[in-house]
C-alpha positions, 0 to 999 in steps of 0.5 A: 680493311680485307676487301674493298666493294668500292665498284668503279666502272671500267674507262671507256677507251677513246674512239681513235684506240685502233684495235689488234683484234675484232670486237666482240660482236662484230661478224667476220664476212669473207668472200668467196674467192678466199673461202674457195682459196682456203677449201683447196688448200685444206683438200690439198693438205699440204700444210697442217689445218693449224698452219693454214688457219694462222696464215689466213686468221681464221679459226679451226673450226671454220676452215674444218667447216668450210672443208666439208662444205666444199666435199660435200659439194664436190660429191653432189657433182657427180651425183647428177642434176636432180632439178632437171628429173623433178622438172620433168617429173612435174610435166608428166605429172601434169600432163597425166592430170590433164587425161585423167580430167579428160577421160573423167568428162568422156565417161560422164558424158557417156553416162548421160547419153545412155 
């Protein structure tokens, strides 16, 4: 006989079998203090991305994605606070809403009277 199609499903390992690597599924969280660790040694480039990545376990393409989150910030920065233009933006536009009202009653009413 060639081939055998006997299928026999794989052992279950017992619970107590410590794993070398995460299971598939589960997602790694980092804090951020390790991500900021991370960033600036990326930014600093002292070292190869590889060499960091084997040194703190984390893939490539996440410390590369991590790097360009954090330049992206850091050119934000300097940009200035667009929060604080909008806020006051938002007052004026209010503020003009409330003298268009206004003017609109002050006009009807001189309509009437005359």
């Amino acid at each position: 006989m060639l081939c055998s199609w006997n299928y026999t499903s794989p052992q279950i390992p017992d619970s107590r079998v410590r794993y070398k690597y995460p299971m598939p599924g589960i997602k790694k969280t980092y804090s951020p203090e390790f991500k900021n660790r991370v960033e600036l040694e990326l930014i600093r480039e002292v070292d190869t991305i590889s060499q960091i990545c084997s040194a703190h376990s984390i893939h490539p393409t996440q410390a590369n994605q991590w790097k360009q989150q954090a330049l992206q910030s850091v050119a934000q920065s300097f940009v200035g606070k667009p929060e604080v233009s909008l806020k006051e933006k938002e007052d004026l536009i209010g503020e003009l809403y409330k003298q268009i009202g206004q003017l609109k009653v002050e006009v009807d009413w001189l309509k009437k009277k005359t």
